[in-house]
C-alpha positions in Angstrom: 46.0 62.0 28.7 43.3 61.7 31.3 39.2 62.5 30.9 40.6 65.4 33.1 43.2 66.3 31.3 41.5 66.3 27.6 38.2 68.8 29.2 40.4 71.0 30.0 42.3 71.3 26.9 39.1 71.3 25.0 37.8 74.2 27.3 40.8 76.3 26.6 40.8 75.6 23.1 37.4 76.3 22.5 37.6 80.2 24.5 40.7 80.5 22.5 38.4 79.6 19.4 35.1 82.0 20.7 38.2 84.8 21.4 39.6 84.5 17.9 36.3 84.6 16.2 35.4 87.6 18.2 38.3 89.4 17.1 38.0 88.8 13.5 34.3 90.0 14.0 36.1 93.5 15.8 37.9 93.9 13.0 35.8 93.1 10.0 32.3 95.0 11.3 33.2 96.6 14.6 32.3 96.5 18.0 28.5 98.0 17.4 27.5 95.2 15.2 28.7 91.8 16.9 26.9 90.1 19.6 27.2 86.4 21.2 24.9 84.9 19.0 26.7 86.5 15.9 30.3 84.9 17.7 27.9 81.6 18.5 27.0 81.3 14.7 30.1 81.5 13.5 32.3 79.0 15.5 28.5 76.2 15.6 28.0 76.7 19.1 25.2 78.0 21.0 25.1 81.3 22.7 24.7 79.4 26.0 27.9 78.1 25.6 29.8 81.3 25.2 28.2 82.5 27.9 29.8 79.7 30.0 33.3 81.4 29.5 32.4 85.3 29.0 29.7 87.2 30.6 28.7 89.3 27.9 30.7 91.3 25.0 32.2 93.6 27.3 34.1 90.6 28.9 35.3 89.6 25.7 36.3 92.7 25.1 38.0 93.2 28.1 39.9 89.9 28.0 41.1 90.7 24.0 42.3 94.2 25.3 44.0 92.4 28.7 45.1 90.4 26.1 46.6 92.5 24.4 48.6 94.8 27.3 50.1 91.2 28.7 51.8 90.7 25.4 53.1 93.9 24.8 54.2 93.9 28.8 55.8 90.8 28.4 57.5 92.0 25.1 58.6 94.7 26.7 60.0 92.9 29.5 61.7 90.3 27.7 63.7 93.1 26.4 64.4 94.8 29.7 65.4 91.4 30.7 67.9 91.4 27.9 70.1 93.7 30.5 71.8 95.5 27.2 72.7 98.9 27.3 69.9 100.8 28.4 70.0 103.7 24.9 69.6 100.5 23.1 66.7 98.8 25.5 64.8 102.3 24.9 65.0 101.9 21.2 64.1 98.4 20.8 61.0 99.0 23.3 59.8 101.9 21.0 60.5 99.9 17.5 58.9 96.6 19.3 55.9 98.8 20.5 55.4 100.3 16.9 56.0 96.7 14.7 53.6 95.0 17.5 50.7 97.5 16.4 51.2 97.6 13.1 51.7 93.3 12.6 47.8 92.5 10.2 47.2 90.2 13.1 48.0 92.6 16.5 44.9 93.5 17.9 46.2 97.4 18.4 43.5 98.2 16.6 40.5 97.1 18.7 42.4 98.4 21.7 42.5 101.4 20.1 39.2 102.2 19.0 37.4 100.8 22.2 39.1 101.5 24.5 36.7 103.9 26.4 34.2 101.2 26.0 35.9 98.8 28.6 37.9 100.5 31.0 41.2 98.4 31.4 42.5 101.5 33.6 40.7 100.0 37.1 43.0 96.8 36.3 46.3 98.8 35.6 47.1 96.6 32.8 47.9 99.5 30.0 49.5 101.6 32.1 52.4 98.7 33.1 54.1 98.3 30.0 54.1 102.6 29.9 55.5 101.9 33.9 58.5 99.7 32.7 59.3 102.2 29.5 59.8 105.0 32.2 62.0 103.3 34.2 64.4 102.3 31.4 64.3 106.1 30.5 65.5 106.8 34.0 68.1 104.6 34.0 69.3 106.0 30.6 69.0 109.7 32.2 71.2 108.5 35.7 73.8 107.3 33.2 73.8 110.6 31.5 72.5 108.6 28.2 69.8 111.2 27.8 70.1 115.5 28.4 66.1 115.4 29.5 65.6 115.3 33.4 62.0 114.2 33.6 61.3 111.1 32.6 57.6 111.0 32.7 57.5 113.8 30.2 60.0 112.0 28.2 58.2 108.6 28.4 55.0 110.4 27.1 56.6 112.2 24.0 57.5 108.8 23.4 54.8 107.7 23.3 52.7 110.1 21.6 55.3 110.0 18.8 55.1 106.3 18.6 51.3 106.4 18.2 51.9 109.5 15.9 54.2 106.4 13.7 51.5 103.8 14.0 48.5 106.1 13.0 50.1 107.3 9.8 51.1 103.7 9.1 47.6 102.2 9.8 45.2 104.5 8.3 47.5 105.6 5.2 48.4 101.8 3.9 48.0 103.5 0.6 50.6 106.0 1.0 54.3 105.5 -0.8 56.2 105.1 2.1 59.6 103.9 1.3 61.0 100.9 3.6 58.8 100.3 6.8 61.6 98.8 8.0 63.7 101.8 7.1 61.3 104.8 7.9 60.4 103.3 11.5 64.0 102.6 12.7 64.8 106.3 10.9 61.5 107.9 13.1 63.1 106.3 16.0 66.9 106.8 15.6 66.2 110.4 14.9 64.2 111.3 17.9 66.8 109.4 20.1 69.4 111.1 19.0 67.8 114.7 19.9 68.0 113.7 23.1 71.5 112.6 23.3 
């Protein structure tokens, strides 16, 4: 490996390091109390450093949210690439979607509750992963898979029910849910097959 070659392996580990210690800070005290000298102090680096690969917070924010959406796209696509039958693309997407936000180390959560902070919307970056979920409704709907006719509505009661799944799960850990494995793919299966 060249002198090249190792800088700019160490560069990308080391944002990879700043952007996994700024997620555990997220998570553990949230967005209100970190700062780059907080992130700085943790990983032994100055804050000038950080600030060579992140403008401020928001950028780091903004990257662990992009983050984020690019997996879950990519996830989704994967799937879609699969080019299975497209009832059974629809189902996987919505179980993927759910076990993705629910997984201790996804970071649905800081999407989730700061998201208004950093607007990924300009970028289009949550909105493609939704994008590619509608289109695999309408192909189920052209092959007369589904009885709904509008697959944007469709898409978004989807969604909202998926998110309706993934609150419960989150913020009730507590709760005696039987099988996770068993009450998602139930949720699922059951609101697919309403709409059969």
């Amino acid at each position: 490996m060249s002198i090249a070659e190792r800088k700019e392996l160490e560069k990308i580990n080391l944002k990879s390091k700043i952007l996994e210690e700024a997620k555990n800070i997220f998570k553990e005290e949230g967005y209100d109390k970190i700062s780059i000298r907080n992130i700085a102090s943790r990983i032994n680096y100055s804050p000038t450093t950080i600030y060579l690969y992140f403008k401020n917070k928001d950028d780091l924010l903004k990257t662990i949210i992009r983050e984020y959406y690019e997996k879950l796209r990519d996830e989704i696509n994967s799937i879609i690439d699969e080019k299975k039958d497209p009832l059974y693309t629809l189902i996987k997407i919505l179980k993927a979607y759910i076990y993705n936000a629910i997984d201790p180390n996804s970071n649905y959560l800081i999407v989730l509750k700061n998201h208004k902070l950093v607007s990924v919307k300009k970028s289009g970056q949550s909105y493609k992963g939704f994008e590619s979920l509608e289109r695999v409704i309408e192909v189920c709907m052209k092959k007369k898979l589904l009885k709904e006719n509008d697959p944007r509505l469709l898409s978004q009661s989807l969604w909202m029910n998926n998110n309706g799944i993934i609150n419960l799960l989150l913020t009730e850990p507590d709760y005696p849910w039987v099988d996770k494995d068993t009450l998602i793919n139930h949720c699922v299966d059951t609101f697919i097959n309403g709409l059969k």
